[in-house]
TORKOL-4160 file (C-alpha; in steps of 0.2 Angstrom, whole numbers, padded with zeros to 4 digits, m for minus):
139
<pt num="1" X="0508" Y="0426" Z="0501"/>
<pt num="2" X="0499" Y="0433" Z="0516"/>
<pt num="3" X="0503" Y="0427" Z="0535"/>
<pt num="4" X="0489" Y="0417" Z="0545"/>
<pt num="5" X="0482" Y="0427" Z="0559"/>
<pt num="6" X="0491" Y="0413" Z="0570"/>
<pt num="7" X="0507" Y="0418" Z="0560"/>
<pt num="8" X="0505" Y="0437" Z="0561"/>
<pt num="9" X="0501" Y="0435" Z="0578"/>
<pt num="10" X="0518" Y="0425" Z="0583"/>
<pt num="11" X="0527" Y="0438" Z="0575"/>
<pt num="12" X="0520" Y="0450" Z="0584"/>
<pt num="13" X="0526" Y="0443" Z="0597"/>
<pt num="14" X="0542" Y="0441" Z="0593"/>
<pt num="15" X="0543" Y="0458" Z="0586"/>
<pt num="16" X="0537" Y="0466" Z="0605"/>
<pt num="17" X="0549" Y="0453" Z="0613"/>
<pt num="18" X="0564" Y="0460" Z="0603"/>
<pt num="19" X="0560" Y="0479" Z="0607"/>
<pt num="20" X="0557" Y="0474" Z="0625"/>
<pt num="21" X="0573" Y="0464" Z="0626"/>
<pt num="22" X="0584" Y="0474" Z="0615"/>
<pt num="23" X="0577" Y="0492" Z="0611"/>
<pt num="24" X="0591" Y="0501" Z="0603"/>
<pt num="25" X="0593" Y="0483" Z="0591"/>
<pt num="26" X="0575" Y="0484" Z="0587"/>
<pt num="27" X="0574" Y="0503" Z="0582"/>
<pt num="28" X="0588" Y="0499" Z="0571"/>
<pt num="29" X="0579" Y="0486" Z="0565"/>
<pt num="30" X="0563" Y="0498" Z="0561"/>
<pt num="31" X="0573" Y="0507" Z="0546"/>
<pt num="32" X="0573" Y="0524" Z="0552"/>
<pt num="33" X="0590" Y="0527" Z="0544"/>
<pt num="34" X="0581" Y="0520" Z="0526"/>
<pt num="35" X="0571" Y="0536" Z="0529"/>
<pt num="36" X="0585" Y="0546" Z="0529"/>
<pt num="37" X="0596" Y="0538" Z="0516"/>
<pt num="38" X="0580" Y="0539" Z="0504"/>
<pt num="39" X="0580" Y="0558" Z="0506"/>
<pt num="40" X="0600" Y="0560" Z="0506"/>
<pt num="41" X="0597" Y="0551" Z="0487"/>
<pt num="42" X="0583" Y="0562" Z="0484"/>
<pt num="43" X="0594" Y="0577" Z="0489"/>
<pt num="44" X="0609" Y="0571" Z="0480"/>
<pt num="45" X="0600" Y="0569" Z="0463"/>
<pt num="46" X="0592" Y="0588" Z="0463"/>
<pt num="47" X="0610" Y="0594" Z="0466"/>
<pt num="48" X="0613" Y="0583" Z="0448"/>
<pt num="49" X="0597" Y="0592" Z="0442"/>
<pt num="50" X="0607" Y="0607" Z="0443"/>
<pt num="51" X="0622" Y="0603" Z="0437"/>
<pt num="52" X="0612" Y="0596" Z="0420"/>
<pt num="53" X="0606" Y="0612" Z="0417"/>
<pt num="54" X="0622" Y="0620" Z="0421"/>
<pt num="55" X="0631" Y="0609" Z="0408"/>
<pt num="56" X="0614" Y="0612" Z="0396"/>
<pt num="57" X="0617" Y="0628" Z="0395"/>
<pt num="58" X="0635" Y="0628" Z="0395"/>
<pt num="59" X="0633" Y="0617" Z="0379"/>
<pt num="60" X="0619" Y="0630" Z="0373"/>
<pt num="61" X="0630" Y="0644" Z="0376"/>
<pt num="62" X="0644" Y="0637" Z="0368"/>
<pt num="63" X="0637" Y="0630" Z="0353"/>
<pt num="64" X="0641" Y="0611" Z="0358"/>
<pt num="65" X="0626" Y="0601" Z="0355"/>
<pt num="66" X="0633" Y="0585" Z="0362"/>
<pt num="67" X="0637" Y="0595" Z="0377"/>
<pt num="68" X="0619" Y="0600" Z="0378"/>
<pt num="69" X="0615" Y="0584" Z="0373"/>
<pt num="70" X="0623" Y="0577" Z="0392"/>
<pt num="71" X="0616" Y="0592" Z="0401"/>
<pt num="72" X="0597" Y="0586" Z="0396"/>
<pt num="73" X="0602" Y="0567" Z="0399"/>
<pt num="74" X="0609" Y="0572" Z="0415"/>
<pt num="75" X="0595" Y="0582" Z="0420"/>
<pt num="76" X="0583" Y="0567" Z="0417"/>
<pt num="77" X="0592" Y="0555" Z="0425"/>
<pt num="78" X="0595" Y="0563" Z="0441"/>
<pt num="79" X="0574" Y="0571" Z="0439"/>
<pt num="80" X="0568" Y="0550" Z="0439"/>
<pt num="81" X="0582" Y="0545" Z="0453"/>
<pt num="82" X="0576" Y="0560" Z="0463"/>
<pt num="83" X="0556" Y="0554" Z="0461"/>
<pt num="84" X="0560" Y="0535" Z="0465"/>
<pt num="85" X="0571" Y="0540" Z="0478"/>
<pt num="86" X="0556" Y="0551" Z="0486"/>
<pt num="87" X="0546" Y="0539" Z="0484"/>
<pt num="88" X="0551" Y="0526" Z="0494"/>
<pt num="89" X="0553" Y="0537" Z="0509"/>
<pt num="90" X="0542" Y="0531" Z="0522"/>
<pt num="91" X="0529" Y="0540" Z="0531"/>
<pt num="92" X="0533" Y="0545" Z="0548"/>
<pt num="93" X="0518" Y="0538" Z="0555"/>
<pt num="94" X="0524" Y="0519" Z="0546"/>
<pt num="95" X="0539" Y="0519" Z="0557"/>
<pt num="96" X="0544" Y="0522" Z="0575"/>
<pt num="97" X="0533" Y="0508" Z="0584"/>
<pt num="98" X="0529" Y="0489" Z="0579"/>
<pt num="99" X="0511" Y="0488" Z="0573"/>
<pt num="100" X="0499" Y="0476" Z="0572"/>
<pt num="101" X="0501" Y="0469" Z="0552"/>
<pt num="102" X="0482" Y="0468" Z="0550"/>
<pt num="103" X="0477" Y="0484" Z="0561"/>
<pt num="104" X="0482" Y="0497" Z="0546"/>
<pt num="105" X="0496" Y="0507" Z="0554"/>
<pt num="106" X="0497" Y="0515" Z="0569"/>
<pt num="107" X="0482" Y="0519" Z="0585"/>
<pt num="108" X="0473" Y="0536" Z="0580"/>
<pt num="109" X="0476" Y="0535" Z="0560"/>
<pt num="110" X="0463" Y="0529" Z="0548"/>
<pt num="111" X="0468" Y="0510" Z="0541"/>
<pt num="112" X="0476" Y="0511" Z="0525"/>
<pt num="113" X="0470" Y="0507" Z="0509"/>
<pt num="114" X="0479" Y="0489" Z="0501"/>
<pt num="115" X="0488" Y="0493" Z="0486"/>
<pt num="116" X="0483" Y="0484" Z="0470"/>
<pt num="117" X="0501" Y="0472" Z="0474"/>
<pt num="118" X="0509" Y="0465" Z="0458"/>
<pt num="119" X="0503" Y="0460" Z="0441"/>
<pt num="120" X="0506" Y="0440" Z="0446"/>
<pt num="121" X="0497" Y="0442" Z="0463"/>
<pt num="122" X="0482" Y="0449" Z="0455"/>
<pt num="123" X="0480" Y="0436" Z="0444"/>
<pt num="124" X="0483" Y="0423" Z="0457"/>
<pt num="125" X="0466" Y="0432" Z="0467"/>
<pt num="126" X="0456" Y="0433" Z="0451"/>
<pt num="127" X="0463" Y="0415" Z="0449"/>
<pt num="128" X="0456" Y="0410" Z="0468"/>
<pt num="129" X="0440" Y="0419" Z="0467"/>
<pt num="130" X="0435" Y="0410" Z="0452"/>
<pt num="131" X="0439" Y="0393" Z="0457"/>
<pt num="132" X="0428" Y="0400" Z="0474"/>
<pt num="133" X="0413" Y="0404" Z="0463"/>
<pt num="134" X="0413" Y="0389" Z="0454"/>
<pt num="135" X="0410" Y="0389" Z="0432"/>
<pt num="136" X="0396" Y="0399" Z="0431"/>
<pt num="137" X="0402" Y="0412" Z="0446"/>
<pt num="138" X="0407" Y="0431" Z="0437"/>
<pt num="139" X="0423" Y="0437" Z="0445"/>
């Protein structure tokens, strides 16, 4: 559920009150080190990547297919823990300073586009605009 404008302005507030009060507290707060931990994860599983194909082929060369077998599941676990890893990494422009919510991300960089949100919060706008538009109104 989105904030008012009077709510995204209070915490606003309270977000520029905090840095002013407290810096080093609020740039903890900012998630600087979530950047780095996602990229430590992203890191850690391509040095798993390698050690699948390491044990794919030492099962390959040795003629144990189960061995082979946990080289390739190795491999692919690590291949979709790196990708979700990476792609949680924020952008550096998203932290380092307390934006406005509804301004788009920081001065100087074009507003970014909403994303779609879930599968339940898309049916709760088509929901909305179809009670908006009345019986007859398309959506």
């Amino acid at each position: 559920m989105p904030l008012s404008e009077h709510e995204q302005r209070l915490l606003e507030q309270m977000e520029q009150a905090l840095s002013a009060e407290d810096p080093k507290f609020a740039s903890a707060l900012q998630g600087a080190d979530l950047r780095r931990r996602y990229r430590r994860r992203a890191v850690l599983a391509a040095l798993l990547f390698f050690v699948g194909i390491v044990v794919l082929m030492t099962g390959a060369v040795a003629s144990f297919t189960e061995v082979g077998v946990a080289g390739f599941v190795i491999m692919l676990a690590s291949a979709w823990y790196a990708l979700t890893s990476w792609r949680r990494v924020p952008a550096d422009g998203e932290l380092g300073t307390f934006a406005d919510p509804g301004s788009g991300g920081t001065p100087g960089r074009a507003p970014r586009q909403k994303h779609q949100g879930s599968f339940m919060e898309r049916l709760d706008e088509r929901w909305r605009r179809r009670r908006e538009n009345g019986p007859g109104g398309r959506f």
